[in-house]
matplotlib code that plots the C-alpha trace (Angstrom):
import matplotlib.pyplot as plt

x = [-1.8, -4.5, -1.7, 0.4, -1.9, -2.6, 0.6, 1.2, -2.0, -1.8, 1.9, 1.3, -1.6, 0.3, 2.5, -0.3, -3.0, -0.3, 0.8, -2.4, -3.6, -1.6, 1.9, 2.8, 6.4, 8.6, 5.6, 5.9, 4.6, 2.0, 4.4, 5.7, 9.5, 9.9, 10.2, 14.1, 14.4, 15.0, 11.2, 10.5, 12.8, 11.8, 8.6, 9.6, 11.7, 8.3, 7.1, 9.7, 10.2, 6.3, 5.7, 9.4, 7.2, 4.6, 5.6, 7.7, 4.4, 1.9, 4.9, 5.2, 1.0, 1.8, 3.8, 2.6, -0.4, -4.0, -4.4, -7.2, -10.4, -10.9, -12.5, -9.9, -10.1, -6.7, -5.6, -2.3, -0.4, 2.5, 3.7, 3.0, 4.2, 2.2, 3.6, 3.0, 3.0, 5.9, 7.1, 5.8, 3.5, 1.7, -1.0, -3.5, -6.0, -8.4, -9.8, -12.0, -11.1, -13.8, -12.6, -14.6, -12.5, -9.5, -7.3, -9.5, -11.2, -12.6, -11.8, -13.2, -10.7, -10.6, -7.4, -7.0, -4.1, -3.0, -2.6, -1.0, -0.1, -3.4, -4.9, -6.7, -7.6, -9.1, -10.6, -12.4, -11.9, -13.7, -10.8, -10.3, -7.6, -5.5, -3.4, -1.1, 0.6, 4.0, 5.3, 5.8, 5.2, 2.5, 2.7, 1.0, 1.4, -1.6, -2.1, -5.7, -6.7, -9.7, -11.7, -11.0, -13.4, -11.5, -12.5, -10.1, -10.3, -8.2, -7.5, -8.2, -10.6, -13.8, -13.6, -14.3, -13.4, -14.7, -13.5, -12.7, -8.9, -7.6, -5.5, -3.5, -2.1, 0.5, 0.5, 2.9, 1.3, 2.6, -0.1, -0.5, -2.3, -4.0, -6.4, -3.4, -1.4, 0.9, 0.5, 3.2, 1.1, 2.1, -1.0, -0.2, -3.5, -3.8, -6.3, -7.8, -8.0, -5.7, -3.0, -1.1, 0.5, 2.7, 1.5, 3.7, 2.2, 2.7, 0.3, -1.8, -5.0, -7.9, -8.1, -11.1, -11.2, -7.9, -9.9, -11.9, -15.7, -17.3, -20.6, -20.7, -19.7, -23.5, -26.1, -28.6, -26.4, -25.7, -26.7, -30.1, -31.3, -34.3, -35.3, -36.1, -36.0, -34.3, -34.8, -31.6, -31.7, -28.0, -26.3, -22.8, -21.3, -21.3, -18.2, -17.8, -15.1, -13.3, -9.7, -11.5, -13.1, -16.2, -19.1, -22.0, -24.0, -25.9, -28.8, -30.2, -33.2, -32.5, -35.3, -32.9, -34.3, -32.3, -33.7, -30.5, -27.5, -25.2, -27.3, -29.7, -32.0, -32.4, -34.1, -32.8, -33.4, -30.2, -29.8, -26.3, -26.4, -25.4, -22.1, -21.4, -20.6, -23.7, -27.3, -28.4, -31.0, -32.6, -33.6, -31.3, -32.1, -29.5, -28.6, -25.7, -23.4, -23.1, -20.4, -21.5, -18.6, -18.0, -21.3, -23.0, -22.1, -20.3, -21.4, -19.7, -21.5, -21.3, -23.6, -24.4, -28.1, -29.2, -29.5, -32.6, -32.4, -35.4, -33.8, -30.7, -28.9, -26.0, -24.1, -24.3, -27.9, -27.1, -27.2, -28.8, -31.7, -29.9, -26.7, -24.6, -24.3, -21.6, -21.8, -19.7, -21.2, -20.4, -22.8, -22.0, -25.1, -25.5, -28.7, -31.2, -32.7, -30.4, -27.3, -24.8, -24.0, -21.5, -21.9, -20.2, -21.8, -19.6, -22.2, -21.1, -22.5, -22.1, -21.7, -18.9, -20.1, -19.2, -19.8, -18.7, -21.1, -19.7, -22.6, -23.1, -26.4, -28.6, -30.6, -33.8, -34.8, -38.0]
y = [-0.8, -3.7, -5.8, -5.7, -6.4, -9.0, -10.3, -10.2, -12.3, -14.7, -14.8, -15.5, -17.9, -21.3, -20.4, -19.1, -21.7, -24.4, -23.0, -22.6, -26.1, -28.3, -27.8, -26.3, -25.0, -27.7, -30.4, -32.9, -33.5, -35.9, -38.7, -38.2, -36.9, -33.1, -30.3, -29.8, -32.9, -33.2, -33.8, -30.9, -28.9, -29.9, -28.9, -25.4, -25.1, -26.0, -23.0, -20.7, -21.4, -20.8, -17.8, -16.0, -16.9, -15.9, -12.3, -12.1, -12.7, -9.8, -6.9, -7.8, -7.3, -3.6, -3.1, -5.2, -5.4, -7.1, -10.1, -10.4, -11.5, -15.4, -18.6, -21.7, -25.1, -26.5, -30.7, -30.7, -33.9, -33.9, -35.0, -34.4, -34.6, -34.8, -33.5, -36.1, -39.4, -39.1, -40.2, -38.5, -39.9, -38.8, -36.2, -35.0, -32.1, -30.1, -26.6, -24.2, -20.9, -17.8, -13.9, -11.6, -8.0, -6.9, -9.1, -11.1, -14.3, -17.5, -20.9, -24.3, -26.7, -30.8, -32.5, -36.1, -36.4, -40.3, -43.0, -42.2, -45.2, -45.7, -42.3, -41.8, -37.9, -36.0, -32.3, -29.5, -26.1, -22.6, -20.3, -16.2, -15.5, -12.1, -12.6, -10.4, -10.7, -9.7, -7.2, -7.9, -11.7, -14.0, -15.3, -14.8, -15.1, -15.8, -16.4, -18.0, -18.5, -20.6, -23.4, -27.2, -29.7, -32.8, -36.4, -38.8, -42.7, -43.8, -46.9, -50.2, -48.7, -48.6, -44.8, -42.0, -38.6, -35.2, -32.0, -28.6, -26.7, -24.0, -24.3, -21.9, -21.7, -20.4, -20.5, -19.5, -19.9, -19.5, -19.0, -19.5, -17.9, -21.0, -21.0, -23.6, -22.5, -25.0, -23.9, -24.6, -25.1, -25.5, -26.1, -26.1, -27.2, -26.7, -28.7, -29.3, -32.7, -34.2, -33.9, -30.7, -31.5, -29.7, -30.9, -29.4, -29.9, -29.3, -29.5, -27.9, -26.1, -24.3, -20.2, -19.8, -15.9, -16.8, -19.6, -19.3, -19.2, -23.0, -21.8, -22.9, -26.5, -26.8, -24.4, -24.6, -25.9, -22.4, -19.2, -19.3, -22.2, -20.8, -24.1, -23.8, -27.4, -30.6, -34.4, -36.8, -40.6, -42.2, -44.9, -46.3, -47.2, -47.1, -47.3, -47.9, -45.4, -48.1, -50.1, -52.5, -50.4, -52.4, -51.1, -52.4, -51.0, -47.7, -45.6, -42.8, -40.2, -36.3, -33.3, -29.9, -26.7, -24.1, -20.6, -18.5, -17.9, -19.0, -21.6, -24.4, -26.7, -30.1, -33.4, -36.6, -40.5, -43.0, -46.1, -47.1, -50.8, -53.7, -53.9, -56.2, -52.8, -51.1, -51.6, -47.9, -46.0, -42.4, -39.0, -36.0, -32.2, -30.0, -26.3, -26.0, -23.4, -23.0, -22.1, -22.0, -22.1, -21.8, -20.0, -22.5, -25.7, -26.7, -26.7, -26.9, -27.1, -28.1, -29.0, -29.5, -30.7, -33.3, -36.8, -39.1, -42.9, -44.7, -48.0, -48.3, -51.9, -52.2, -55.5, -53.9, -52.8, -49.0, -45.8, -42.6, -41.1, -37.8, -38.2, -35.2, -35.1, -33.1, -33.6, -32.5, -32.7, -31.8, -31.6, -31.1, -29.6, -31.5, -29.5, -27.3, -29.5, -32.6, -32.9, -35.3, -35.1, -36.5, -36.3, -37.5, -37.5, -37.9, -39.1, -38.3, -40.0, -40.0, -44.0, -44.7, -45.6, -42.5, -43.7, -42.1, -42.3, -42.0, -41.6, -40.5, -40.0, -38.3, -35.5, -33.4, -30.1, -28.5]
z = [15.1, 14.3, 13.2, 15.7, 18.3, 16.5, 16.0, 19.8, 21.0, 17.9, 18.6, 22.4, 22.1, 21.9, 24.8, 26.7, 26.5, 26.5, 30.3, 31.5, 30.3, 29.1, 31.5, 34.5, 35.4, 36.5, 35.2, 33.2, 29.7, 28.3, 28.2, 31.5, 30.0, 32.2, 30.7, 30.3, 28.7, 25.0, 24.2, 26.1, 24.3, 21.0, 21.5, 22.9, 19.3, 17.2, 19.3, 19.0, 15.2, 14.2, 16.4, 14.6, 11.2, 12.5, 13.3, 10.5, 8.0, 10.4, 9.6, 5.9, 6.0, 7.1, 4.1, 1.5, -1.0, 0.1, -1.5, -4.4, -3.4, -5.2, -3.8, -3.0, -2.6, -1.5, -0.8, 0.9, 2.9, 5.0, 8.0, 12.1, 15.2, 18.0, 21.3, 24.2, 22.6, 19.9, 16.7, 13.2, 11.3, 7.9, 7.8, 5.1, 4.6, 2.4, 3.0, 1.5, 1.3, 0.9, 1.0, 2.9, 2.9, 0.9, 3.1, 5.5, 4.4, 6.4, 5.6, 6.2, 7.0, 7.4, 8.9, 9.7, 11.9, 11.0, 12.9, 16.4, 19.3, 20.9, 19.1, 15.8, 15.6, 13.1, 13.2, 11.4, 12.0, 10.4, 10.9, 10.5, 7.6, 7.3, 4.2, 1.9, -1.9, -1.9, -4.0, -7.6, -7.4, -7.2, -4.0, -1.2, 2.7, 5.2, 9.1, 10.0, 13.5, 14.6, 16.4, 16.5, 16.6, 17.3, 17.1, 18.7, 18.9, 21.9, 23.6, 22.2, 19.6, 21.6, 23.3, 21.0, 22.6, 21.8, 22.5, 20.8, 20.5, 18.2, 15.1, 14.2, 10.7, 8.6, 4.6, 1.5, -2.0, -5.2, -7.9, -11.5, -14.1, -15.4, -11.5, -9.8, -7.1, -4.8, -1.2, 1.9, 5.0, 9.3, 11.2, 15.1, 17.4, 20.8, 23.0, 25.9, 27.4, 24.5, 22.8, 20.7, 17.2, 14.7, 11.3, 8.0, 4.9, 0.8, -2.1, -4.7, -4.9, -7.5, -7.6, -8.8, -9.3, -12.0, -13.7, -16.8, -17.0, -17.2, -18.1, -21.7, -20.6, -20.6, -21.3, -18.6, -15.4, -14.9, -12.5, -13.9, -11.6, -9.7, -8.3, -4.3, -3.6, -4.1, -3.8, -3.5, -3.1, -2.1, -1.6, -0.1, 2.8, 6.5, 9.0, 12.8, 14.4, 16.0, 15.5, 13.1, 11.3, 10.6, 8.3, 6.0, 3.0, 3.7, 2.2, 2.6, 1.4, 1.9, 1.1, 0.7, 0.9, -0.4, 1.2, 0.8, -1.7, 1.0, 3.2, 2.5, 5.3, 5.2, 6.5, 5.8, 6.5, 7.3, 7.1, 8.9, 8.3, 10.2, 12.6, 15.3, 17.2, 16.1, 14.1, 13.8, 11.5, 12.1, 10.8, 11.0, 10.8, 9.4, 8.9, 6.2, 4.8, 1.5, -1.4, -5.1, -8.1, -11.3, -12.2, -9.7, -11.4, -8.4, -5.1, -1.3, 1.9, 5.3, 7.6, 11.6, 13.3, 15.5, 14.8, 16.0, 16.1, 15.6, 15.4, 17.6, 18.5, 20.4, 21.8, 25.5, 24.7, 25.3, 23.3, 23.1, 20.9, 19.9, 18.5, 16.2, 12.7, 11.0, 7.2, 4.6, 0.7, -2.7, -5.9, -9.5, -11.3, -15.3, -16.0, -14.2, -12.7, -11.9, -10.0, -8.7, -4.9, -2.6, 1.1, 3.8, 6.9, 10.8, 13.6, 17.2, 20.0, 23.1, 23.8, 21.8, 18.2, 16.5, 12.2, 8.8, 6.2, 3.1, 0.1, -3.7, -5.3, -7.9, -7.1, -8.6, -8.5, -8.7]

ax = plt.figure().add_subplot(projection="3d")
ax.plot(x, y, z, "-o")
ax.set_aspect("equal")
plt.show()
């Protein structure tokens, strides 16, 4: 009965939220064609065709096996079209994929959206998964359902826009018994205050339940690490969110704390660089969530705090002192104690100078 609930308000959700905010009856749409024209129309078939799959995947749950439990890590590319302004354009994503019940995981996923007229979106969503393995095969169905958080830069380049959807999601994977599985993907968001896009997309991804131990790759980088704490000194580069794109050298010092098997604390310094837009350098705090593989020699995490500036430089001579940090970062472990680590770190302010900082360093534990 679970599943066919469901089915019905997963099934309704585009229709519903898209009636209640994005179009009236007898409105028009974004770009001002009505809704009987063929644009309209088109975009009621994307519905229609998504929400048949999407029932026909929640009865073949009912029936079929749960799928095994296994950590994935998936990069897939495609194209989208995004309902409002028009044309299709490429799209690319990665997403992290953790089980939680025989059937149920949650996944971390990153989309950017591609270059739109006057738009430049990109999003992250943490998203609910019910999946199944079909009988006698290796492949296996899923639906996820989740928030969006969408960054958008519109207009001439200078207006960076903010907001939160839902993305609902659809995948067909075929696995191997080597860990690599090639994965079929339709990612529909829905939000508020901008525009909805279909995005289809293809590519390949790691099991890691099916894959073979790493840990004599090198004794000592294993699940034996006790160490608490962690020092990391990086460098790289720093870029304005803006048409042109400008960006300068960047630095950065980050103490991590790691206090639980699934979630870490950290404080770091940044140092942003030089812009014409922007001159910006401050000290972010940071909770982050936390996935460990391959007998911890890889690491995933994300991460979300507050930002402060304590040197801020703008051509208008505005800005704020908080801004928001959402951080992505990956660290390879080579011995106990020392690590690799890549992070890349989104600031969103409020003043239009939102920045990706992209860095790689060397870190030490202790």
């Amino acid at each position: 009965m679970w599943l066919f609930d469901f089915g019905l308000a997963v099934g309704d959700f585009p229709n519903s939220l898209a009636n209640g905010q994005r179009r009236q009856p007898k409105r028009c749409l974004g770009n001002g064609s009505p809704e009987n024209s063929p644009h309209a129309t088109l975009v009621e078939s994307e519905e229609t065709i998504i929400k048949a799959i999407l029932v026909s995947i929640i009865v073949l749950m009912s029936v079929c096996p749960n799928m095994p439990k296994a950590q994935e890590l998936s990069l897939l590319g495609g194209g989208i079209n995004a309902n409002g302004i028009g044309g299709v354009t490429e799209t690319w994503g990665f997403s992290y994929l953790q089980p939680i019940a025989d059937e149920g995981a949650i996944s971390f996923t990153w989309q950017n959206e591609g270059p739109l007229r006057d738009n430049h979106r990109d999003g992250l969503s943490l998203q609910y998964w019910k999946r199944m393995q079909l009988p006698k095969s290796k492949v296996g169905l899923g639906v996820g359902l989740g928030p969006y958080v969408f960054f958008n830069t519109t207009g001439g380049g200078y207006h960076d826009q903010h907001g939160i959807g839902m993305m609902l999601s659809i995948t067909s994977t075929k696995y191997f018994s080597n860990g690599l599985f090639y994965q079929l993907r339709i990612n529909q968001i829905i939000a508020n205050n901008s525009f909805n896009s279909t995005a289809i997309m293809a590519g390949i991804g790691y099991d890691f339940g099916e894959a073979a131990s790493f840990s004599a790759i090198d004794q000592g980088a294993g699940n034996d690490m006790n160490y608490d704490n962690e020092i990391t000194v990086f460098a790289g580069r720093s870029v304005i969110n803006n048409i042109g794109r400008p960006g300068d050298l960047s630095y950065s010092f980050e103490y991590r704390y790691l206090f639980d098997k699934y979630a870490d604390l950290t404080m770091s310094f940044i140092n942003e660089g030089h812009t014409t837009p922007s001159t910006r350098a401050g000290v972010a705090l940071q909770g982050w969530l936390r996935g460990d593989l391959w007998d911890r020699k890889l690491s995933l995490a994300i991460g979300l705090g507050p930002y402060f500036s304590v040197v801020q430089r703008t051509p208008e001579g505005f800005g704020q002192d908080v801004s928001v940090l959402l951080s992505m970062s990956v660290a390879w472990n080579i011995s106990r104690q020392w690590n690799v680590r890549t992070t890349w770190h989104r600031v969103a302010t409020s003043y239009d100078r939102d920045s990706d900082v992209y860095l790689g360093g060397i870190g030490y534990r202790f």
